[in-house]
N, C-alpha and C positions, 0 to 999 in steps of 0.2 A: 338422698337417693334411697336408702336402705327402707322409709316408710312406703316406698311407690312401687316396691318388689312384691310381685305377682305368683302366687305359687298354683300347683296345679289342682289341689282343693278346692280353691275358689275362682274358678274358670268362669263359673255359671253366673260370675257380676260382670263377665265381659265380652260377652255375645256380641260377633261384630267388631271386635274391635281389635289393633293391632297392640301384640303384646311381646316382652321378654321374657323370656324360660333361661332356666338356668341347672344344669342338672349331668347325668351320667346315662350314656346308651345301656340301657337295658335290653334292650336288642331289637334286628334289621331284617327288613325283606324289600324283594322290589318284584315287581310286576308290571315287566317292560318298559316303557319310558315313566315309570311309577315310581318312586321311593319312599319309604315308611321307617320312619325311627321312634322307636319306641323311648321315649324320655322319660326318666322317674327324678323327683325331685325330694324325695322323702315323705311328701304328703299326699304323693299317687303317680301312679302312671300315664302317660298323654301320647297320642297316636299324632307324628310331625309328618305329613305328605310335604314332597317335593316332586314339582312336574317337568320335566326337561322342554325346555324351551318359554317355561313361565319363570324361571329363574335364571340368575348368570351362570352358565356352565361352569365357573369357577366354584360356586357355589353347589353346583350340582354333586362336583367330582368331591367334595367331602365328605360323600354318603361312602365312597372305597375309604377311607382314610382313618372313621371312625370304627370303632372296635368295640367289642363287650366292655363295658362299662369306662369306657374314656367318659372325659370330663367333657361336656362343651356347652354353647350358649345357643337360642335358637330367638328369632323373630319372625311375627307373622297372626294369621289373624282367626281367631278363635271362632268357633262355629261347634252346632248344637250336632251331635252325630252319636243315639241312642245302639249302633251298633260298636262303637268304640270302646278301649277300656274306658272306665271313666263316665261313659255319655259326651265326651267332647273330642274334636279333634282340632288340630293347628293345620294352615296353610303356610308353607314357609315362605319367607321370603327372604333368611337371610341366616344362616351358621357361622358361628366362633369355635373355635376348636380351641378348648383350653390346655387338655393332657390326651397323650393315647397312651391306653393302658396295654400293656404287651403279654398276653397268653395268659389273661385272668383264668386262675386253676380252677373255680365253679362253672362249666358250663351247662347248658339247659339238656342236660340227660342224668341219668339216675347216677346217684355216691352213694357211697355206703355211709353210714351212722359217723364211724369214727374219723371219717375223711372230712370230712364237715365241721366234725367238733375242732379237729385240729386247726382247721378253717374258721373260727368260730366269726373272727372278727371281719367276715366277707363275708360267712354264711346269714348274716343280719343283714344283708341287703336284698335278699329275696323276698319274694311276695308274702309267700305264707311264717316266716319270719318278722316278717315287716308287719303283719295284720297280728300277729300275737303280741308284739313289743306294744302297740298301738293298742291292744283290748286291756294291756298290763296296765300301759300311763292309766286312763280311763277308771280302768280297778280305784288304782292308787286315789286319782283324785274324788272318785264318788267316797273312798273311804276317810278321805277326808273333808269334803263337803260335810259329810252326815254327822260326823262329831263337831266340827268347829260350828254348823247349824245348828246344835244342842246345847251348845254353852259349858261344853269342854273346855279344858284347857289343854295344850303338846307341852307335855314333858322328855325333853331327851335323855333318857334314862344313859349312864357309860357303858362304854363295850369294853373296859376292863375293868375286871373284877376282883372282890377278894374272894370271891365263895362261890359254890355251885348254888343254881338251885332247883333243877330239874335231874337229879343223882351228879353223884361222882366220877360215875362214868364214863361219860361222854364231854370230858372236857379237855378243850385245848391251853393248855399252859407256856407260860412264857416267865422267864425270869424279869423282877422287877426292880430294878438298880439294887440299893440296900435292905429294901423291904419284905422281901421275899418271891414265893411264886404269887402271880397275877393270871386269870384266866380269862379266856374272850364267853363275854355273857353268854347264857343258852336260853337268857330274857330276860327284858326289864323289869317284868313284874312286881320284884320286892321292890324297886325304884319308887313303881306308879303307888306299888302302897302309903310310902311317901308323901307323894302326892297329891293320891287323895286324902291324906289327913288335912293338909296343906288348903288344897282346893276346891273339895266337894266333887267333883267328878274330871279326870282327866282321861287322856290317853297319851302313850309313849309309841314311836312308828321307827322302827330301824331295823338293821342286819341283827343277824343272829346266830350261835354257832353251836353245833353237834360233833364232837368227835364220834360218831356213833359207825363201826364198823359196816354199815347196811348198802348194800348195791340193788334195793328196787327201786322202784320206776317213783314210787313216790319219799324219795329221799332224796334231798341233798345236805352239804358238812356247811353252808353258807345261804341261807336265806333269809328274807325280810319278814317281818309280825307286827302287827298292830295287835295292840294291847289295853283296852280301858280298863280302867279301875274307879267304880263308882262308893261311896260312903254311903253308908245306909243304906244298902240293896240287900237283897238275902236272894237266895238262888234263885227264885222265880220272879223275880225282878232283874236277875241276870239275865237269864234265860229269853224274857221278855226281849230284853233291848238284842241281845244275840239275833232273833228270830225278827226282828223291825229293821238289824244293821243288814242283815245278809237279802231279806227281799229288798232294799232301797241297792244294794250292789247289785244284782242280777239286773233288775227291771231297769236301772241306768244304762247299763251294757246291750241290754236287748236293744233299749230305743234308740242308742247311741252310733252304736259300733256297728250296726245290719251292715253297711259295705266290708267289714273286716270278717263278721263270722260267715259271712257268705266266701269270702275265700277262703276259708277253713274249712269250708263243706260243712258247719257244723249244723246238725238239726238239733233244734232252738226248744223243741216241742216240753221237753222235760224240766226246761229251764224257763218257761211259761208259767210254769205252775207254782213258782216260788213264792209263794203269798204265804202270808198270815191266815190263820193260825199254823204253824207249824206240829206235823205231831210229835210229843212226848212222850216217851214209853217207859220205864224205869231197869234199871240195868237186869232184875229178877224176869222180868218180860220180853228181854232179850234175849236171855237166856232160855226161853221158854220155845221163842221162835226155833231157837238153834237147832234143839231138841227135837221139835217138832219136822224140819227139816229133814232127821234124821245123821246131825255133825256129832261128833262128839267133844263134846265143852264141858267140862270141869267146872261149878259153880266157885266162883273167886279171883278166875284166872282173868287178864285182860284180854281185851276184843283183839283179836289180830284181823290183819287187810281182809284175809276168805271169809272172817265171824262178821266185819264189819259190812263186807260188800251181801252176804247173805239176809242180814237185817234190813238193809236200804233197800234191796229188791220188793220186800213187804209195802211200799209207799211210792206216790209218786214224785215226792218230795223230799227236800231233807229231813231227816229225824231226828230228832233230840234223848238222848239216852242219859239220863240223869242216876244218881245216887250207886255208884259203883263201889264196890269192897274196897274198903280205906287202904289195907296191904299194897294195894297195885297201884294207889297213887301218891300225890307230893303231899310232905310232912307238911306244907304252911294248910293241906285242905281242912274244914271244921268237919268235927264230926256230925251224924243226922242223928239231932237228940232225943228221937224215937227206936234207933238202932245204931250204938255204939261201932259195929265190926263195917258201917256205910260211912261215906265221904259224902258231903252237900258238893257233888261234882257234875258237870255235863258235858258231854261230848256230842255237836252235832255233826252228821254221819249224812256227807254227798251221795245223792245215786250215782246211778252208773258204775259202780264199783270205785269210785273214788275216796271213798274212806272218809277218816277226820279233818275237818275243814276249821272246824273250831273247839277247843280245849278249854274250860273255864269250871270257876268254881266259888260257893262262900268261903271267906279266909276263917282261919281262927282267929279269933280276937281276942281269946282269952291269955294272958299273960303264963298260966302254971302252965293251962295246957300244950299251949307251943312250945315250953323248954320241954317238955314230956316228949313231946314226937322229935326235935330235935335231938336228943340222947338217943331217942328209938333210930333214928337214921343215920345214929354214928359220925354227926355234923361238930365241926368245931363250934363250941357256945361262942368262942370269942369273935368269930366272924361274922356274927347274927346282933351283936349287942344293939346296933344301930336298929335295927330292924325291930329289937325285943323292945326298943325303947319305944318304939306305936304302940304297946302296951301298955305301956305302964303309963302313956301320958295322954288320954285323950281316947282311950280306944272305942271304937263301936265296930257294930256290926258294918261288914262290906264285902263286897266283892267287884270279880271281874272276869275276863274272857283273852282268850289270844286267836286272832287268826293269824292262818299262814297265806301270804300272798301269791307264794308259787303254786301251793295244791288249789284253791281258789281260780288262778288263772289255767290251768288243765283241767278242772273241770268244764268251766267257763267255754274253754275253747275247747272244749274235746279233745286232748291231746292224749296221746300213750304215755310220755315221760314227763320228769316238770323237768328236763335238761333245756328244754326249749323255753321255759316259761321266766330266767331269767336271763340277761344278756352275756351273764360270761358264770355258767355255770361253774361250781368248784363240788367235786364230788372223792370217793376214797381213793379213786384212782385218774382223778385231772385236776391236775395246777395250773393249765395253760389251757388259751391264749392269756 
């Protein structure tokens, strides 16, 4: 039975023809001897007419019985109707009433933020919910079409760790039977370096975790990163694939998802323009902008969200901001062997005011100099030996990139918070649903 199930996505192969639905009232109206049940089935919305006197009255009368989002099952015969959601509507001919659901707490007028969140696990059946989860899958899988189509390898890098390595700070610890403290990663990274020794170009895709005290809009303590790490790249062979991985995401989603950002209201127009070449500016040129703006920025200091959103207004595009004060970033970056106090680092910077979307850099490769920046960062050596030992056996130049899947899908979708943009968001102040 289960290969012959019909869902409301693909309506448009059965024009004419009598079909089963299966799904929850999304909601009702009638217009005199008329009834309309709106049925959503996870894969879209479908407008069910019932006519009194074209059906058994018994039949009729479960149009009172059914409620915000009860479960039930519908029969009847599919037809082409461009005013509908969808473009289709059903003629019924016949309702199952599976569950009725009693005083579903979302109904269709306005909630506040935190009513919803507490809601979270009901607030995903809404439309514009529904159409963000839906541009998310889609993210997800363009981002992995495009490496597995490149002859990557997925490395699952562990989410418990022995060592930081994006600072000390922002780490969540847990005791680890006999062995001591354990920490939830803040990235695979040093994994994929691994990796790539291993494989020649990989990538590692999982959660990821911030103890990072921060309540804006583009933070959460729990989100997902895809992460390559390629052998023998140096920054603008990074940079490169960065700026080929991120137009193959947009341009998939534009062609993809048009019925999802259409319920987003999102205008698409900015997000057109994601093509190659992307511009590149150097972090000294950034700071020039800033100036010129009239901000005031501190030459060394890192880009904060106002420094980053005032950069990205300069372009219609993303921007690439390369070679930033070594101080402000991670001990594994190499230094630019033209200027010692620089990091071989990039950060590419969404419009809109969306900020960093992508974080990456060349590694160091060199054996002395990575214990050097280690001791400069006050890092245990003993928790690194694994790591020192891609040194000492095999080492070359490489690098790689991390994106964040939540700020990625709020740009994407135009959203104000990325609280939307995973399905049970966890932030400094929500544990729950």
């Amino acid at each position: 039975m289960a290969q012959n199930r019909v869902y409301i996505e693909n309506l448009s192969q059965y024009i004419g023809q009598e079909i089963t639905l299966n799904g929850w009232l999304y909601n009702k109206r009638s217009s005199g001897k008329i009834r309309f049940l709106l049925l959503r089935d996870g894969t879209g919305i479908v407008q069910c007419v019932m006519a009194k006197g074209h059906i058994p009255d018994d039949v009729f009368a479960k149009f009172d019985q059914l409620t915000q989002e009860s479960a039930f099952s519908i029969s009847g015969k599919v037809k082409k109707d461009e005013r509908s959601p969808g473009g289709h509507e059903i003629d019924l001919t016949d309702v199952q009433v599976i569950s009725v659901a009693h005083e579903y707490p979302i109904t269709p007028k306005e909630h506040g933020v935190e009513f919803l969140a507490d809601r979270r696990h009901l607030w995903l059946r809404s439309s514009r919910q529904h159409a963000i989860m839906r541009v998310r899958h889609r993210i997800i899988k363009a981002i992995r079409d495009f490496f597995d189509g490149r002859g990557f390898t997925l490395i699952d890098a562990p989410i418990l760790t022995p060592n930081a390595v994006e600072g000390t700070t922002t780490l969540f610890d847990t005791e680890y039977f006999d062995l001591g403290k354990a920490f939830l990663t803040q990235s695979g990274q040093l994994y994929g370096e691994a990796g790539a020794m291993a494989f020649g170009k990989i990538y590692c895709f999982g959660p990821t975790f911030r103890a990072e005290k921060s309540k804006t809009r583009r933070h959460l303590t729990e989100f997902w990163m895809v992460e390559p790490e390629m052998a023998f790249y140096d920054l603008n062979d990074d940079m490169d694939l960065a700026e080929e991985f991120l137009e193959h995401i947009v341009q998939t989603v534009l062609k993809d998802c048009e019925p999802e950002l259409k319920v987003l209201e999102r205008n698409t127009a900015m997000l057109q323009n994601v093509k190659r070449p992307l511009p590149r500016i150097s972090y000294d040129e950034a700071v020039e902008i800033l100036h010129k703006k009239g901000l005031q920025f501190e030459w060394g200091g890192d880009l904060g969200a106002p420094d980053e959103t005032a950069i990205s207004e300069q372009f219609d595009r993303p921007v690439m901001v390369h070679r930033y004060p070594a101080k402000v970033k991670a001990f594994y970056m190499k230094r630019d062997p033209k200027n010692a106090e620089l990091a071989l680092a990039v950060d590419v910077l969404a419009p809109e005011g969306y900020g960093e979307i992508i974080g990456g850099s060349q590694r160091e490769d060199d054996l002395d100099k990575l214990l050097e920046r280690i001791k400069e960062h006050n890092l245990p050596q003993a928790a690194f030996e694994w790591y020192l030992d891609l040194r000492r056996y095999g080492s070359v130049p490489h690098a790689g990139f991390g994106l964040g899947v939540e700020r990625t899908v709020a740009w994407i979708c135009g959203l104000d918070h990325v609280r939307e943009t995973i399905p049970f968001p966890r932030m400094i102040y929500r544990l729950t649903p």
